[in-house]
C-alpha positions, -999 to 999 in steps of 0.1 A, spaced: -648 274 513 -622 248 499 -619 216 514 -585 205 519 -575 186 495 -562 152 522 -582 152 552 -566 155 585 -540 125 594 -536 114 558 -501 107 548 -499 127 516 -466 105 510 -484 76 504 -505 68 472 -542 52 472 -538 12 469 -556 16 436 -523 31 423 -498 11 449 -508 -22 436 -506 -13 405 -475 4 403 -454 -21 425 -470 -51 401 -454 -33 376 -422 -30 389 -420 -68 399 -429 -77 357 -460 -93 370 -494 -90 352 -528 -94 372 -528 -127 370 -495 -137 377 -500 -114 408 -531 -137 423 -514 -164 410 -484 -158 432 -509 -145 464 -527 -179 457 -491 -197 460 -476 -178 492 -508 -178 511 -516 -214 504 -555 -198 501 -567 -202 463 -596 -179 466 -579 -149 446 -580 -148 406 -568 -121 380 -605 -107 384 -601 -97 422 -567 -77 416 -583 -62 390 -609 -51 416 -586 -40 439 -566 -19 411 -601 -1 399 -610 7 428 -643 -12 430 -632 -34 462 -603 -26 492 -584 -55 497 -591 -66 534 -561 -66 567 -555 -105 554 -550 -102 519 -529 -67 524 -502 -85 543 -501 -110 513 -494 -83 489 -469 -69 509 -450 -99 510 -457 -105 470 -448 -72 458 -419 -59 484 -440 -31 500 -434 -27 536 -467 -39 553 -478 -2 572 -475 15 531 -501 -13 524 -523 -5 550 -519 34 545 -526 28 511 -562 13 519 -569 40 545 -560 65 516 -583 45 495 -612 46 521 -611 83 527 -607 94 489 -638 70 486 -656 90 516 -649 121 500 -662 114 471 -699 99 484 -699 134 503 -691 155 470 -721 137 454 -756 158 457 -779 138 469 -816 138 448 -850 126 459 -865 103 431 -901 112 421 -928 85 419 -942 83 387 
């Protein structure tokens, strides 16, 4: 049996925040850096660099509740299409750990 290829309650209008932020950076002429740059500026919290955004855009880190407001405002995307994006994220994430088959190491 297939499984379905968005799980249950997914918006299937709304891209992973791996491709959002990305996309909508983009748009706005901004590179990675002058992204955290400008979150750094409007959140008056200087504890995001190019590095992080380039996290968030590969995938290898969800931007938390806090910082997803902040790239709303930054990059013009209504705050729910931010937050949709990471749950997006989070499940494609799930379904991937559950795709992988799991293997018992042997001690030498």
């Amino acid at each position: 049996m297939l499984k379905a290829a968005h799980p249950a309650g997914e918006h299937l209008d709304t891209p992973p925040i791996t491709a959002l932020i990305p996309q909508a950076r983009r748009e706005h002429g901004l590179t990675q850096r002058a992204l955290a740059d400008l979150l750094c500026e409007i959140s008056q919290n200087d504890s995001i660099t190019r590095e992080e955004v380039s996290r968030w855009e590969r995938g290898k880190r969800i931007p938390g509740p806090y910082w997803r407001a902040w790239i709303s405002a930054a990059l013009d995307v209504p705050h729910a299409e931010v937050d949709r994006a990471a749950v997006v994220e989070r499940a494609s994430r799930r379904a991937r750990t559950e795709d992988r088959p799991h293997t018992v190491g042997t001690v030498g």
